[in-house]
C-alpha positions in Angstrom: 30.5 -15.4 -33.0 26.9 -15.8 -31.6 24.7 -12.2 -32.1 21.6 -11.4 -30.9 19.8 -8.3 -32.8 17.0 -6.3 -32.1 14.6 -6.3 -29.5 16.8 -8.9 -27.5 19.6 -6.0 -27.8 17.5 -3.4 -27.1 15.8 -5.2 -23.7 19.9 -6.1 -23.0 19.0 -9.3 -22.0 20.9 -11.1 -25.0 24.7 -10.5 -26.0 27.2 -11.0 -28.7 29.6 -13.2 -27.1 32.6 -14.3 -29.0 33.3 -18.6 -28.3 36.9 -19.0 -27.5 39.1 -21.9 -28.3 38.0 -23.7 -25.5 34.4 -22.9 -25.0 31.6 -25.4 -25.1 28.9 -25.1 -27.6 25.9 -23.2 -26.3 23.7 -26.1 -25.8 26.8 -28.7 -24.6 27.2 -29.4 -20.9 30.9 -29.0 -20.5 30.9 -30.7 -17.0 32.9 -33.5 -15.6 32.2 -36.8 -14.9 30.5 -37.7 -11.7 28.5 -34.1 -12.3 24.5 -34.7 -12.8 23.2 -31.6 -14.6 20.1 -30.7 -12.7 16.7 -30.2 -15.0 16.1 -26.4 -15.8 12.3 -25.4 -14.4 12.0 -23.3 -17.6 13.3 -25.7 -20.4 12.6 -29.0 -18.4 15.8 -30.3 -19.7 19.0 -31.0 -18.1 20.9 -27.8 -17.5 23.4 -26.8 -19.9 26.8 -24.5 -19.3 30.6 -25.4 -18.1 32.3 -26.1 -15.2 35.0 -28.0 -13.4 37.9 -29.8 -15.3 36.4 -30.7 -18.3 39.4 -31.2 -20.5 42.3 -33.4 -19.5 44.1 -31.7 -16.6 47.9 -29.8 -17.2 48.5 -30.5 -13.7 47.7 -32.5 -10.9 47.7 -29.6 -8.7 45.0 -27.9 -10.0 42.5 -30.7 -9.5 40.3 -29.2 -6.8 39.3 -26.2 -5.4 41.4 -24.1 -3.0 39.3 -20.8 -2.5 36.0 -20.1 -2.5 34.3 -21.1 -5.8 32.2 -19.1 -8.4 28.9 -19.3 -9.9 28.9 -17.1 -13.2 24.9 -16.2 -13.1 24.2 -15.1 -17.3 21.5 -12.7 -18.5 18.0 -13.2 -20.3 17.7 -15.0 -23.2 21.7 -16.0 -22.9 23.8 -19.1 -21.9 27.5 -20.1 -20.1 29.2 -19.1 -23.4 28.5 -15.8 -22.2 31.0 -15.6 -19.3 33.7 -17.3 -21.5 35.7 -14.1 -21.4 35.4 -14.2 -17.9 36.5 -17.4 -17.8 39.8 -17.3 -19.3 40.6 -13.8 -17.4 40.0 -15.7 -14.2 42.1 -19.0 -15.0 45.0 -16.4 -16.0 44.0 -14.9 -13.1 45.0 -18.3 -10.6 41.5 -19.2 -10.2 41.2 -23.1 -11.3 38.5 -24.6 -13.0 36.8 -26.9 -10.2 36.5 -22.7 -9.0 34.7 -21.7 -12.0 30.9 -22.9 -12.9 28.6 -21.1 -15.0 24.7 -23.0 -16.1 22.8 -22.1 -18.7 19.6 -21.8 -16.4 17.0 -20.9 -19.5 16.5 -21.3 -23.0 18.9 -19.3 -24.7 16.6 -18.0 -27.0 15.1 -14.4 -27.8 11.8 -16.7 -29.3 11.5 -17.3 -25.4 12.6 -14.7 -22.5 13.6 -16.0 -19.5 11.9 -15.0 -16.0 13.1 -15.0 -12.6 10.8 -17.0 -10.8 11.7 -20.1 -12.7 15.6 -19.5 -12.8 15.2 -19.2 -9.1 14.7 -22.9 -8.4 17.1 -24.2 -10.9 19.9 -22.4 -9.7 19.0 -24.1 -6.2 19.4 -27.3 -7.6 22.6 -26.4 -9.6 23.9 -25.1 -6.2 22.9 -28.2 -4.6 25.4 -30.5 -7.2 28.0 -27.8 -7.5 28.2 -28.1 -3.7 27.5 -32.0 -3.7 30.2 -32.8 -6.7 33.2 -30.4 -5.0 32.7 -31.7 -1.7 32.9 -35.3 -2.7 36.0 -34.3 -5.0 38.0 -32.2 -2.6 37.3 -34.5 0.5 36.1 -31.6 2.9 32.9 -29.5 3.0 32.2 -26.4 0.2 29.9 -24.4 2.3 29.9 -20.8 0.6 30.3 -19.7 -3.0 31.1 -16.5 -4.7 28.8 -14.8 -7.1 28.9 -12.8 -10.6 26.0 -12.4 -11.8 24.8 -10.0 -15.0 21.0 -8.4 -15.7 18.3 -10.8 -15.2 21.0 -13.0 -13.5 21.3 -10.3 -10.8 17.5 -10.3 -9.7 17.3 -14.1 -10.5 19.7 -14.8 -7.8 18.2 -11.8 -5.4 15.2 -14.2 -6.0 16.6 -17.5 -5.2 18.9 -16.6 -2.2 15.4 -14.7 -0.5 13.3 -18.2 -1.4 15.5 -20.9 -0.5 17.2 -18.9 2.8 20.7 -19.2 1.7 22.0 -16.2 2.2 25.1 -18.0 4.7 26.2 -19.9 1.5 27.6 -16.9 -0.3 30.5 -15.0 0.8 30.6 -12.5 -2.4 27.9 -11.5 -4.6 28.6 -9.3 -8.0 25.6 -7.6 -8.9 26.5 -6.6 -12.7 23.7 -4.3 -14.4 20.8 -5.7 -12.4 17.2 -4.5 -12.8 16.8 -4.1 -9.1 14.5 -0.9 -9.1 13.5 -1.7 -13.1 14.4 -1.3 -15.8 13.0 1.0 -18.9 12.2 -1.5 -21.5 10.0 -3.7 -19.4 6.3 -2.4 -19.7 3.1 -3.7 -17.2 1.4 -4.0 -20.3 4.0 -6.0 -22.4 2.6 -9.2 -24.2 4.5 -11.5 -26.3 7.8 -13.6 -25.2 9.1 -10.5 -22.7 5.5 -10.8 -21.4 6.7 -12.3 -17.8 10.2 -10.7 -17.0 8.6 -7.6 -17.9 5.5 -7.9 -15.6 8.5 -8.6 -12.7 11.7 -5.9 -13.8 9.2 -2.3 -14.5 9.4 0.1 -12.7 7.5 -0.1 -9.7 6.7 -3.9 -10.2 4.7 -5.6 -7.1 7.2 -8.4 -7.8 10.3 -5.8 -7.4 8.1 -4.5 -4.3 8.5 -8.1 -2.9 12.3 -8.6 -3.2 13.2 -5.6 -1.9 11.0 -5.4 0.9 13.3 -7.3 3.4 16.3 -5.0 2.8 18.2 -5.0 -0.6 21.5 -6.9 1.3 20.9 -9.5 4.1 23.8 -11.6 6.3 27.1 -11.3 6.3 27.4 -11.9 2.7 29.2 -9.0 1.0 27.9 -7.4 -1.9 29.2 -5.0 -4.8 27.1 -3.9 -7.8 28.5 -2.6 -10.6 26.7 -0.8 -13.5 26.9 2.3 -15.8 25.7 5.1 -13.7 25.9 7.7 -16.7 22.6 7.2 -18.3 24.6 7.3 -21.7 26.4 3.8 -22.5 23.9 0.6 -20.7 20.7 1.3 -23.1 18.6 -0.2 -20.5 19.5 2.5 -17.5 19.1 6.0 -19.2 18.6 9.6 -17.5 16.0 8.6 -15.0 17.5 5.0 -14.4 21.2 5.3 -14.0 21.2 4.1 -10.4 18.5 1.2 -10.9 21.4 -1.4 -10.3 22.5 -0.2 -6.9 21.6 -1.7 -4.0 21.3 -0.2 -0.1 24.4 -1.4 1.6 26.3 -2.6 -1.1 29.5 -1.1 -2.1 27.8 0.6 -5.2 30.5 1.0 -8.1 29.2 3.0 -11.4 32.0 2.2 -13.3 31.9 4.5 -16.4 30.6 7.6 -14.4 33.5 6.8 -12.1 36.4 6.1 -13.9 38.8 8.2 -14.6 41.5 9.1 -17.4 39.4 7.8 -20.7 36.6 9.1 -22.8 35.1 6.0 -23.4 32.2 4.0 -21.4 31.4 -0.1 -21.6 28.0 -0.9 -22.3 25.6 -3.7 -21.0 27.0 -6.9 -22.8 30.3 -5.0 -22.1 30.3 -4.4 -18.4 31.1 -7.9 -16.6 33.4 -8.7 -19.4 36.3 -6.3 -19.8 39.6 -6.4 -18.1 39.6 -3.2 -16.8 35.6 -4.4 -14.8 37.3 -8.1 -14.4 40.2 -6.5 -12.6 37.3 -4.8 -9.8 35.6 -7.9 -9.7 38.2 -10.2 -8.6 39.8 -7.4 -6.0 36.6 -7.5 -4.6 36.4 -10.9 -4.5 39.8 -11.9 -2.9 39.5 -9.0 0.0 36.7 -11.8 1.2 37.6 -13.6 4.2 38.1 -17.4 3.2 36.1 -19.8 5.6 38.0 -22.5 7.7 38.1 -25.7 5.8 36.8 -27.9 8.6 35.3 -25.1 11.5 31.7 -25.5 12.6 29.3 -23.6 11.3 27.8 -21.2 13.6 23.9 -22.0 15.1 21.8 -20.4 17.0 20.5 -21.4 20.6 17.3 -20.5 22.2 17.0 -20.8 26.3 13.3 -19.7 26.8 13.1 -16.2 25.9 16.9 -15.8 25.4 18.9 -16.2 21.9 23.0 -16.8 21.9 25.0 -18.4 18.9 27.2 -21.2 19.2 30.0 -21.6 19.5 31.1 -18.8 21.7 32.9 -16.7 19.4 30.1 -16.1 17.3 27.7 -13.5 17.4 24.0 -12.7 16.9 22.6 -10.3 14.4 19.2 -9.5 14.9 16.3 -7.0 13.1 12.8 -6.3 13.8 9.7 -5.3 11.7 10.4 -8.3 8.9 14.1 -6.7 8.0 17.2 -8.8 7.5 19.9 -8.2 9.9 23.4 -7.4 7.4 26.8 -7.5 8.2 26.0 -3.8 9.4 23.7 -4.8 12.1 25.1 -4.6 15.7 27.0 -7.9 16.6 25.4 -8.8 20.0 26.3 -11.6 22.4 22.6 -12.6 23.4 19.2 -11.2 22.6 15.9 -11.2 24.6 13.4 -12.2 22.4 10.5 -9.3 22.5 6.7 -10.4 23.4 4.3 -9.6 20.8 7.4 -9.2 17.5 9.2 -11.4 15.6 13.1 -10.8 15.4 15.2 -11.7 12.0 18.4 -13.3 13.2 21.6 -14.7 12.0 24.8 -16.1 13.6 28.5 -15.5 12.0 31.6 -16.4 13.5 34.3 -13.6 12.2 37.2 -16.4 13.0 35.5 -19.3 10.6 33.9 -16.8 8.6 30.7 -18.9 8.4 27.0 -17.8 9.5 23.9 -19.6 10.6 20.9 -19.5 8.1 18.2 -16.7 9.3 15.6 -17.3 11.6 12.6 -15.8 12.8 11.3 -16.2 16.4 10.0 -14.3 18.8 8.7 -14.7 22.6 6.3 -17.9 23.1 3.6 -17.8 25.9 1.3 -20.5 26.7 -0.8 -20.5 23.8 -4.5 -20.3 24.2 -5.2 -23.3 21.6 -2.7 -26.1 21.5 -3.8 -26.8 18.1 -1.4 -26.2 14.9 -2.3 -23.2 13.0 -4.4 -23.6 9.9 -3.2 -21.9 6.1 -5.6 -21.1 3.2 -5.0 -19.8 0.5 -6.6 -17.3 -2.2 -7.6 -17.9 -5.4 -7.1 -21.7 -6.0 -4.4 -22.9 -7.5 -4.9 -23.6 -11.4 -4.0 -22.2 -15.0 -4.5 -18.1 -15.0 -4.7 -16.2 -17.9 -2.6 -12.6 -16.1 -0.7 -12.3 -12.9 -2.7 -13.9 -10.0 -2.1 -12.0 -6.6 -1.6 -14.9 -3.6 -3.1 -14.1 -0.4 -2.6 -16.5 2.6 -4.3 -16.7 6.1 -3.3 -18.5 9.1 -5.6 -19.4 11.7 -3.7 -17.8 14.6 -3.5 -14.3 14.2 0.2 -14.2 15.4 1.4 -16.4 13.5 4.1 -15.6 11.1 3.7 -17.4 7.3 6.3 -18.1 5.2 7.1 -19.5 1.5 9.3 -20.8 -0.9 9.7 -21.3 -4.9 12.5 -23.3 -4.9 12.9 -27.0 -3.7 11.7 -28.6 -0.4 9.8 -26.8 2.3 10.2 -23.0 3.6 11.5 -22.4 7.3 11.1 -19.4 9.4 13.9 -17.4 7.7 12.4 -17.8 4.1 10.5 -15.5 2.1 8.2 -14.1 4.8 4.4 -13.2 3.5 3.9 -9.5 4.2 0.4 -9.3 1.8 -0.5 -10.6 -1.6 2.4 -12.8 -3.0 2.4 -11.3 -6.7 2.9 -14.0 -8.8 4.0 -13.0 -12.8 5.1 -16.4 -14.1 4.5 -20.1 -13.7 5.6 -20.7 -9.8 5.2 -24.0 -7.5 4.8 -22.9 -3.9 5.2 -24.0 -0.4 3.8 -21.8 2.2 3.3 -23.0 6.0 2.4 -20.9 9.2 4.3 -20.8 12.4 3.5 -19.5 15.9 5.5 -17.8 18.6 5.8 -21.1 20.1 6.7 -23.2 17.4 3.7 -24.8 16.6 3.3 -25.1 12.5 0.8 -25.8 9.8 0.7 -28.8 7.4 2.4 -27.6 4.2 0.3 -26.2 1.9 1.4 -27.1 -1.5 0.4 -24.7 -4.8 0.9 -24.7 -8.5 -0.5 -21.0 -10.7 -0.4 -21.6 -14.2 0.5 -18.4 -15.5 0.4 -18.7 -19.1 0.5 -16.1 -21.8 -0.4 -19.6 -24.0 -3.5 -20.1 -22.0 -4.8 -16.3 -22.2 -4.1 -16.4 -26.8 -6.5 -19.7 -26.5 -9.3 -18.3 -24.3 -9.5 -15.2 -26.6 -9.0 -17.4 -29.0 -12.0 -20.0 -27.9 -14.1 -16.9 -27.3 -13.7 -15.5 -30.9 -15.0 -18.7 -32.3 -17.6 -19.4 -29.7 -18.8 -15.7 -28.8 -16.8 -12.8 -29.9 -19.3 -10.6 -28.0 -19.5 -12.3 -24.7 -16.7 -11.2 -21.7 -13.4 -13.0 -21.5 -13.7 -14.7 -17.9 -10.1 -13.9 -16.0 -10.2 -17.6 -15.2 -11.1 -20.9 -16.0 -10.6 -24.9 -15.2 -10.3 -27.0 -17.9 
């Protein structure tokens, strides 16, 4: 039995999970052979957690994946051996175990808290070998994953799927208990190991501000959050916050406040892992269309001024004003591209059941300067003692600017620059600038040092030095 107590308990971002029979240690990585364990961005070690066939097979028949695959997505301060529950209800279930992965993105510690912007780019790179490893296994592409994720997991994923734009390679998402519109432990103030996470989750974050300013669901990925909704049994949504987890456009299940013929209510360590929630989930998750093994994925075309998705059973959904287009959105057979406004588009194909990744564009004339746009960027990159907010300018006043926290470098449908980029935690960003016409900036590479380490040795330099002189908000060493 592995407990956490106290404040970890209280914040609900650690859990008492009982280790089953055939559960891997906390800090073992219970993957098979040819499987390379990317490195966590917060630990710097190679991630731990389960997945796969990792003991000797029963049968030959369960050796690869059939359906869609799922990535169990644990809260702060826990690890895989959370979801082990989960696990066995889902093999019981029919689910296999090349269909069931779960990393321990963090440091499974309540000594350290974990924070969204790092978990963000480590589960890309999980993804990345989850996808790379079952594709080479099964002999045919894995293209789109289902999702459970649980508290911090929820908004870490939020995260990753708006910074890497891969929203088309999730068919399901479970959003269990999330801290979507905050959550009542987590203070602007806090210091201490919940410093970070709690500078993103309050309520009425600037970093909450940023994920949800695109629309809380994107694509034709389908999403169902399930939470409390009582304000009595999850200790981190009371009166005031009971709806925090939902999300606009999601099918929006408050599980104790709806269910009907007991007297009793599952908390927040409870919630993803009981059969009566389990059951929900995996309804939820089979009434998803399964993608064609071997279809084409869907793209989209642009002749001049005029968008159309290929191939021709597929269909274009567009938004304006920096909004992702959802399943909800009007399918549409071609657009006209506006002058003067950007457009947020996606292709799906409801026979394949695959999309295009989104994509920004609008109307291009001839442009004035040929020239690629110019980014800067404001304050300097460097160690910060508190939060740093980003701001970024282009050159060419049209121009739309982008960025990324995860690997490689942003394109038009990643997270999309709409003011300062609020920045709670340690963070390496790309950010480039495109024009209507295509033309784009050299990437502009950053690392902020946001360390809670650095700001306890400045006051502490200062106290030895000066205690009476002014703490500067930054310095280079």
């Amino acid at each position: 039995m592995k407990c956490a107590a106290g404040l970890a308990l209280l914040l609900g971002l650690a859990a008492c999970a009982t280790v089953g029979d055939r559960a891997p240690r906390p800090h073992e990585r219970a993957f098979p052979d040819g499987f390379q364990p990317p490195l966590s961005k917060a630990t710097g070690q190679p991630v731990y957690g389960w997945g796969g066939r990792w003991q000797p097979p029963a049968s030959a028949d369960k050796d690869s994946p059939s359906r869609t695959p799922i990535l169990f997505i644990h809260g702060n301060t826990e690890d895989a051996t959370y979801w082990e529950d989960a696990r066995r209800w889902f093999l019981d279930a029919g689910w296999n175990d090349d269909e069931l992965w779960a990393p321990s993105y963090g440091w499974a510690s309540t000594d350290r808290f974990d924070v969204n912007d790092l978990a963000a780019p480590t589960l890309d790179a999980f993804v990345d070998e989850v996808q790379r490893y079952l594709s080479r296994k099964s002999g045919r592409p894995i293209r789109q994953f289902d999702i459970v994720a649980h508290s911090l997991g929820v908004t870490a994923v939020r995260q990753w799927l708006t910074q890497s734009n891969r929203w088309h390679q999730v068919r399901s998402f479970v959003a269990v208990a999330g801290a979507n519109h905050g959550v009542w432990t987590a203070r602007p103030d806090a210091r201490g190991p919940s410093r970070a996470s709690s500078f993103e989750l309050h309520r009425g974050s600037p970093w909450l501000a940023q994920l949800n300013a695109g629309g809380e669901v994107a694509g034709a990925m389908r999403t169902m959050t399930l939470y409390d909704g009582t304000g009595r049994y999850d200790a981190l949504f009371p009166s005031g916050y009971e709806d925090s987890p939902a999300l606009a456009g999601a099918v929006n299940v408050a599980f104790n406040r709806e269910a009907r013929g007991w007297d009793g209510g599952y908390n927040h360590l409870e919630l993803p892992r009981q059969p009566a929630t389990l059951a929900v989930i995996a309804d939820f998750l089979r009434a998803g269309h399964e993608p064609l093994p071997n279809a084409t994925a869907p793209t989209l075309v642009r002749d001049g001024n005029i968008l159309r998705a290929v191939p021709a059973d597929a269909r274009l959904h567009c938004t304006g004003q920096g909004r992702y287009p959802d399943a909800a959105s009007t399918p549409r057979v071609t657009v006209t591209l506006p002058a003067g406004a950007w457009l947020t588009c996606y292709a799906h194909s409801a026979v394949s059941g695959l999309s295009s990744p989104m994509a920004r564009l609008a109307a291009s004339g001839s442009p004035p300067d040929p020239a690629p746009p110019q980014l800067t960027a404001s304050p300097e990159p460097g160690p910060y003692a508190q939060p740093v907010n980003l701001r970024l300018r282009a050159s060419v006043p049209d121009a739309l600017i982008v960025y990324s926290t995860t690997s490689g470098e942003p394109d038009s449908g990643s997270a999309l620059y709409r003011g300062p980029i609020h920045l709670p935690a340690p963070v390496q960003l790309t950010a480039i600038a495109i024009t209507p016409d295509g033309r784009r900036s050299a990437p502009l590479r950053l690392r902020y040092d946001i360390s809670l380490a650095y700001d306890e040795a400045l006051h502490s330099l200062q106290r030895q030095l000066d205690p009476d002189a002014p703490l500067p908000d930054r310095d280079r060493p």
